[in-house]
C-alpha positions as CSV (number, residue, x, y, z in Angstrom):
1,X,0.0,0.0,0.0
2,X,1.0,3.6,-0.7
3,X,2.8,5.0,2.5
4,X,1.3,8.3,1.7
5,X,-2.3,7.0,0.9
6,X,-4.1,7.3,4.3
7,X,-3.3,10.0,7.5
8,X,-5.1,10.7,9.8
9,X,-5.5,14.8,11.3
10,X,-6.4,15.6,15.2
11,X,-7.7,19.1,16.5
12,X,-8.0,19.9,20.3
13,X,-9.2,22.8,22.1
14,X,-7.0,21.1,25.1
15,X,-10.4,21.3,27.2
16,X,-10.5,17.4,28.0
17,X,-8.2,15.8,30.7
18,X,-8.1,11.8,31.4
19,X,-9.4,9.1,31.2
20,X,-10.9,10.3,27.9
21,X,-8.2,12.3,26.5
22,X,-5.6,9.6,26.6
23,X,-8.2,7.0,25.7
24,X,-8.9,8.3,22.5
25,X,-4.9,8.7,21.6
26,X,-4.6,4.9,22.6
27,X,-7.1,3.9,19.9
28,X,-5.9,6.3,17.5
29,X,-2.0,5.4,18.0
30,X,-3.6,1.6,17.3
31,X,-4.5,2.9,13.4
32,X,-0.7,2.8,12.7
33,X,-1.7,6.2,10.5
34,X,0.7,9.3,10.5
35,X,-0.5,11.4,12.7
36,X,-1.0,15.3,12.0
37,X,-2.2,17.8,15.0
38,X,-3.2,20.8,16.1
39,X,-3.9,22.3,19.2
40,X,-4.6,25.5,21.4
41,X,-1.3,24.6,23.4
42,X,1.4,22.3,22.6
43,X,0.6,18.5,22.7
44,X,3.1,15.4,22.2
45,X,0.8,13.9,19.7
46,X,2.0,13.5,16.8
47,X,3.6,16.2,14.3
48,X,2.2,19.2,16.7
49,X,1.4,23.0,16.0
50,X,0.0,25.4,17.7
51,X,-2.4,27.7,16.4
52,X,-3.3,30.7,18.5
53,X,-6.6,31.9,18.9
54,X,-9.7,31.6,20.8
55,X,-11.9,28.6,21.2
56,X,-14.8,28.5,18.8
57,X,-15.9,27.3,15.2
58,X,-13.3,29.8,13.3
59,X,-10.3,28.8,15.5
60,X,-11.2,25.0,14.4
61,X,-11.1,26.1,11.0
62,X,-7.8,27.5,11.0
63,X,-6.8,24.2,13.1
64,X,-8.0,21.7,10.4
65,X,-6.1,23.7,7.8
66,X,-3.2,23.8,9.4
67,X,-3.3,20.1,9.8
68,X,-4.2,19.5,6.0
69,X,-1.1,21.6,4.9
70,X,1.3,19.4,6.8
71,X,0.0,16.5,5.6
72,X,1.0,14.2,2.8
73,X,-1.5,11.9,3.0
74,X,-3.3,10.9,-0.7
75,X,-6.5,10.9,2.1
76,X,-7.4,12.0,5.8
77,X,-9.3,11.2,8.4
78,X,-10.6,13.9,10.5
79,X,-10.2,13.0,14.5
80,X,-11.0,14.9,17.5
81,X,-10.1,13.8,21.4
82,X,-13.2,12.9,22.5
83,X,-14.2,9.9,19.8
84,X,-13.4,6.5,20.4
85,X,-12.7,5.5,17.0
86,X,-13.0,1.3,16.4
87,X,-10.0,0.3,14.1
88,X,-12.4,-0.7,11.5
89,X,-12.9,2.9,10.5
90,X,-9.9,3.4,9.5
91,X,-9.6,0.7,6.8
92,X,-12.0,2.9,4.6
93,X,-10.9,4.4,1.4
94,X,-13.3,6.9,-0.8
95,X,-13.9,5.8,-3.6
96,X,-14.4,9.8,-4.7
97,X,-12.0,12.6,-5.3
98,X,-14.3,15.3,-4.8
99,X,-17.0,14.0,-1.8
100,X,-16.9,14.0,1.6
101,X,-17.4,10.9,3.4
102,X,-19.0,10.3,6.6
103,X,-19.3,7.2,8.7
104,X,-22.1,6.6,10.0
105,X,-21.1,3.7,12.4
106,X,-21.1,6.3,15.6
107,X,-22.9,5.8,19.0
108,X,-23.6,9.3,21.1
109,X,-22.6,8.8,24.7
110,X,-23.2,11.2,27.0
111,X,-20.3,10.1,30.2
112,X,-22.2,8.6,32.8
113,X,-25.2,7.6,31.0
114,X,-26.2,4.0,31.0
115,X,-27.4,4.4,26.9
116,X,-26.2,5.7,23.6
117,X,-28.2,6.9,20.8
118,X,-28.2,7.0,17.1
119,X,-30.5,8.3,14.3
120,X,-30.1,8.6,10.8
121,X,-28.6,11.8,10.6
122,X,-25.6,11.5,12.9
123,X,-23.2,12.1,10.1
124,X,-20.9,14.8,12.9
125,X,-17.2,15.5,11.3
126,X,-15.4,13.9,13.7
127,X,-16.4,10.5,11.4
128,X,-15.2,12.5,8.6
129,X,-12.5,10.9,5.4
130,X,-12.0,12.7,2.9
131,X,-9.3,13.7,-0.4
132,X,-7.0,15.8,1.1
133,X,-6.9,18.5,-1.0
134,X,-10.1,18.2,-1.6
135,X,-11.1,19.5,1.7
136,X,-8.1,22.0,2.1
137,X,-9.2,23.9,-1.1
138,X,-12.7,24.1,0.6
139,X,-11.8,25.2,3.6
140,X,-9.7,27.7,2.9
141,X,-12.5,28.9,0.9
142,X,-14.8,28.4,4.1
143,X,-11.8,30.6,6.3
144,X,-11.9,33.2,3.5
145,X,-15.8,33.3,3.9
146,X,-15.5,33.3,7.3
147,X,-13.6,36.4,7.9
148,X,-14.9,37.9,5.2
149,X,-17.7,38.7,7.2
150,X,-16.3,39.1,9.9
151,X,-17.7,36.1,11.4
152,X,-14.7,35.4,13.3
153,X,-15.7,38.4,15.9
154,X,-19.1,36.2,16.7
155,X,-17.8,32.7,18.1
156,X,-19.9,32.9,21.6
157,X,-22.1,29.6,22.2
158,X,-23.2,28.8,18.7
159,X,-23.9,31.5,16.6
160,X,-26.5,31.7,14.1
161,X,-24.1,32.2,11.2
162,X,-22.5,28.7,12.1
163,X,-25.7,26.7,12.0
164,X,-26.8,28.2,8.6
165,X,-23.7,27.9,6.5
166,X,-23.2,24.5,7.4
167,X,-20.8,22.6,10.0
168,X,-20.1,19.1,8.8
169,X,-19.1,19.9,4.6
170,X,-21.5,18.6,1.7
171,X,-24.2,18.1,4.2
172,X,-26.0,21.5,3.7
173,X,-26.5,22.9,0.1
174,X,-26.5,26.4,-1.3
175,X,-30.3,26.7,-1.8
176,X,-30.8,25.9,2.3
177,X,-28.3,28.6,3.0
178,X,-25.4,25.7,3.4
179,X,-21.9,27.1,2.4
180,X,-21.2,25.5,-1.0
181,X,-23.0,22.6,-3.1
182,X,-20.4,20.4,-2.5
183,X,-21.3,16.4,-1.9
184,X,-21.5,14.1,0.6
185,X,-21.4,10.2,0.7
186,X,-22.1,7.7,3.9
187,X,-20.2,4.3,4.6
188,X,-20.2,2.1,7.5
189,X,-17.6,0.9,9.3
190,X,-17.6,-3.0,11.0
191,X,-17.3,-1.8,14.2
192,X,-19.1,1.2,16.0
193,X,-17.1,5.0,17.1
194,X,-18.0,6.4,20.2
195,X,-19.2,10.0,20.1
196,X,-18.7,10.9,24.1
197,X,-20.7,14.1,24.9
198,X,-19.4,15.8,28.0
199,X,-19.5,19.2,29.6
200,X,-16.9,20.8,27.5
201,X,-18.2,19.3,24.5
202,X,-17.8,22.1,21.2
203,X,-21.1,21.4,20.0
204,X,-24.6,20.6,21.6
205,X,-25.5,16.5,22.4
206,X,-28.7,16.1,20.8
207,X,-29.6,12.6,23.4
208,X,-32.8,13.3,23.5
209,X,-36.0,13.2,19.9
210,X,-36.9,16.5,22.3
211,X,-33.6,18.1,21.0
212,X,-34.7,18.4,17.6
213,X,-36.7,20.9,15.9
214,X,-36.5,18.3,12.6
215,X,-37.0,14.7,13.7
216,X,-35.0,12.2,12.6
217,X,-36.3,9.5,10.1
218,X,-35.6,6.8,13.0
219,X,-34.0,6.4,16.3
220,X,-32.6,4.2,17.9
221,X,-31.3,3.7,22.3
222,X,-29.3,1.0,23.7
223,X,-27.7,-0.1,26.8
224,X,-23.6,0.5,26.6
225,X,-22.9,-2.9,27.9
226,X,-24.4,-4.2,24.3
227,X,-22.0,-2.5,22.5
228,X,-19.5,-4.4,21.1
229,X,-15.8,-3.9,21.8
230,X,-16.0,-1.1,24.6
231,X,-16.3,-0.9,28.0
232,X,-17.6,2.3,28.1
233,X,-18.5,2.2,32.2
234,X,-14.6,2.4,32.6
235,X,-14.7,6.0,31.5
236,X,-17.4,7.4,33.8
């Protein structure tokens, strides 16, 4: 295989401290995958960078790009330190140049809880993989945009602008306000990620129908200890 085919890119707002934090980097250490990051303050996690700036959307922004610059990888996975990601997502390749790829394999555990939750449109970025390039030409585009409007002034809670242009790429189109008309495609790993929602968490949980002003299609609850391959009770 291509050394340079597959990489993986981690972003932290260096809000989450253990078990969790070094959790995550034991799984994703396991993908073998070089490892590209970013953070708020320096990490030993990989091939680090800092970028300065305050926590919130367009900070994250200029995180992801600086990870997709470093990179060499033909295609990346995006990451963030509070996923559990199964190995089996990372054997994915797209089959796509110019999509954004979402696995949909992903659980929603809020720490604590006895249950996770899923519903058909759980598609968040952290399950994202996608052509490098790809992505960096669009979200340099999306920074551009971004402070264009002076967006990057308005990053308390989550502002209105953020919701309507779109937060996970290809999932929103132009004609519902979304950001560009890119696409978006859906696989499914063999085993399930772990989307941990916690008090620092960047963007709301959603754990409850009640949450949602759309309803998803279907929904669907189960006890942690039926989910294969973690022992999620070790975290709480």
């Amino acid at each position: 295989m291509n050394q340079n085919l597959k990489g993986v890119i981690y972003y932290t707002d260096n809000k989450l401290g253990d078990p969790i934090y070094s959790t995550v980097q034991k799984h994703i250490l396991a993908s073998g995958l070089p490892i590209i990051s970013s953070s708020l303050r320096p990490i030993d996690f990989g091939a680090n960078e800092v970028v300065a700036g305050e926590r919130g959307y367009p900070t994250m922004v200029k995180q992801i790009i600086s990870c997709l610059e470093r990179s060499t990888a033909e295609y990346v996975f995006y990451l963030e330190h509070d996923v559990l990601y199964h190995k089996s997502h990372f054997d994915f390749i797209p089959p796509s140049d110019d999509v954004f790829y979402y696995n949909s394999s992903v659980w929603r555990w809020k720490l604590g809880s006895e249950t996770a939750i899923r519903h058909d449109r759980m598609l968040p970025l952290s399950s994202l993989c996608v052509n490098r390039e790809f992505a960096l030409s669009h979200y340099k585009r999306r920074l551009d945009f971004i402070l264009e409007h002076n967006y990057d002034k308005d990053i308390k809670g989550e502002p209105k602008w953020m919701r309507k242009m779109g937060f996970e790429p290809g999932t929103k189109k132009k004609k519902r306000g979304g950001f560009s008309d890119d696409n978006f495609g859906v696989w499914e790993s063999e085993g399930f990620n772990i989307d941990i929602r916690h008090k620092d968490a960047f963007s709301p949980s959603k754990l409850k129908l009640k949450d949602f002003t759309h309803k998803p299609k279907w929904w669907e609850e189960t006890p942690i200890e039926s989910i294969e391959d973690w022992d999620l009770k070790g975290l709480s």
